[in-house]
N, C-alpha and C positions, 0 to 999 in steps of 0.2 A: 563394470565398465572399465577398457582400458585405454591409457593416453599413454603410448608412445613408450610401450612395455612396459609401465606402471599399473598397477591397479588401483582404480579410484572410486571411493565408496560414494553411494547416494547420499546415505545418510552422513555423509560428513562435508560432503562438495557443495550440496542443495544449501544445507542450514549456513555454511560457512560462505557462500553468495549472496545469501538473503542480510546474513549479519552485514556484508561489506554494503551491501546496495541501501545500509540504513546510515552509512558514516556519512551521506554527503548531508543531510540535515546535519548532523553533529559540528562537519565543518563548517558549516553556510552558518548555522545559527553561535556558535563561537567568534568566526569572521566578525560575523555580525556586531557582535558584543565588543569585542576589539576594536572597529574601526567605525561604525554608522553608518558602513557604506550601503547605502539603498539597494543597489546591485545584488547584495547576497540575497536581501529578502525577496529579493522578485526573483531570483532564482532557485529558492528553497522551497515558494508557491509553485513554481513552475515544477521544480523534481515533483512536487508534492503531487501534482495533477498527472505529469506523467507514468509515476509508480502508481495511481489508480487507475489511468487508464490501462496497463500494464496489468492491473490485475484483475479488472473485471473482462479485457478480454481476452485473458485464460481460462475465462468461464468458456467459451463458447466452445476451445476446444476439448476443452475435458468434458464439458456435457456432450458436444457433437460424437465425443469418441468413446463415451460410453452409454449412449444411446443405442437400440436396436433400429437399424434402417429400416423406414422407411419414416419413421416416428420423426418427428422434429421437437429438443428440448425446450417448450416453449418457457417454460417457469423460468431456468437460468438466463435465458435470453431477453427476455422482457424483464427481468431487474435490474440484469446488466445495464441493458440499453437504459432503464429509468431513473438507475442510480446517477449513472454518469452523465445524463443531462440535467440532474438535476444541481449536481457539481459542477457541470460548465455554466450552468444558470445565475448560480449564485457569485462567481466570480469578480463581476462588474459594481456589487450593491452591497457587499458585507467591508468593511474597513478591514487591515491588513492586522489588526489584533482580533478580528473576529476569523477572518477570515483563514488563519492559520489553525484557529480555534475550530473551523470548522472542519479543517483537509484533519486534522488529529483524530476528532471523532468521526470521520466518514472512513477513517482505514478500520477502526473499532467498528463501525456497521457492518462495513462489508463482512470482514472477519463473522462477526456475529451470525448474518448473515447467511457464511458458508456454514457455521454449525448445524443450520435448521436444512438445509439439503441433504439429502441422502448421498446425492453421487460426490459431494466434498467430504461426510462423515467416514468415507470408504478410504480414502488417502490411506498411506504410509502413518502410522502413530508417532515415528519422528519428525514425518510432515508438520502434523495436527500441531505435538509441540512447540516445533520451531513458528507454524505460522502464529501461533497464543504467543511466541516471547517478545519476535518481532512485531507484531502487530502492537505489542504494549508498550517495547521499546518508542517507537515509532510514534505513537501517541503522546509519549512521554514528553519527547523532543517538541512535538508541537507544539502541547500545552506550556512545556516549558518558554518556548521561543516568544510564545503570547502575552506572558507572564511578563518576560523582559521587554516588550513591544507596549506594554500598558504601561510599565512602571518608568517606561520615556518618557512620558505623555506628563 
C-alpha cells in the first residue's frame, strides 16, 4: 500500500492501529484512577461497546466477502447479531464493576470465537497475532479497571 510516495506495510499499520485504538481504555481507566471522575468510566463502557460493535460487524463483511454468491454466511451472521444483543442486553442490570468485567471477557469471546471459524482462521498470521495480543491487552485493562472499581467500594 502506498500513502503519498511512502510505502506502508499491513503488517505494521493494521497491528500499530489496533495497539493505538487500545490506549483510550488505558487513558479513561488511569483518568479514572486519578480523579473519580464518573465521566471516564461511562466513557470507557461506552468505547467498550463501541469497539465491539466495531468488531462483530467486521464479521459481516469478511464473511459477505468471502463467501461464494449467491450463499449467504449465515453462521457469522447470526453470532454476530446474537453476541451483540446480548451485550446491549446486559448493559442496564450488571453494576459498572461487573459490568466492565463483562465488556473484558466478551472481547475474549469474540476473539475466541473468531478462532473456531474457518473464514477468520484464514486471516493474515500477523493478523491472528496481533488480534491474540490485543484482545488480551484489552481484557487486561478491563479486568484491571474492575479490580479498581471493587476496591472503591
Amino acid at each position: 500500500m502506498k500513502s503519498r510516495g511512502v510505502l506502508v506495510s499491513r503488517e505494521r499499520v493494521v497491528p500499530g492501529l489496533a495497539y493505538l485504538g487500545s490506549l483510550p481504555f488505558l487513558a479513561l481507566m488511569t483518568g479514572y484512577q486519578a480523579t473519580n471522575a464518573g465521566w471516564m468510566l461511562e466513557v470507557f463502557q461506552c468505547y467498550g461497546l463501541a469497539i465491539s460493535c466495531f468488531l462483530l460487524g467486521s464479521w459481516w463483511g469478511i464473511a459477505l466477502a468471502k463467501t461464494p454468491k449467491p450463499t449467504l454466511p449465515m453462521t457469522e451472521l447470526l453470532i454476530s447479531n446474537g453476541l451483540l444483543l446480548l451485550l446491549i442486553g446486559v448493559q442496564g442490570f450488571l453494576s459498572d464493576a461487573l459490568l466492565v468485567t463483562f465488556q473484558g471477557v466478551f472481547f475474549v469471546v469474540i476473539w475466541w470465537v473468531e478462532t473456531k471459524l474457518s473464514r477468520f482462521r484464514r486471516a493474515p498470521a500477523y493478523y491472528l497475532l496481533m488480534r491474540r495480543r490485543v484482545t488480551g491487552w484489552v481484557a487486561l485493562l478491563h479486568l484491571s479497571f474492575a479490580g479498581l472499581l471493587v476496591s472503591a467500594i
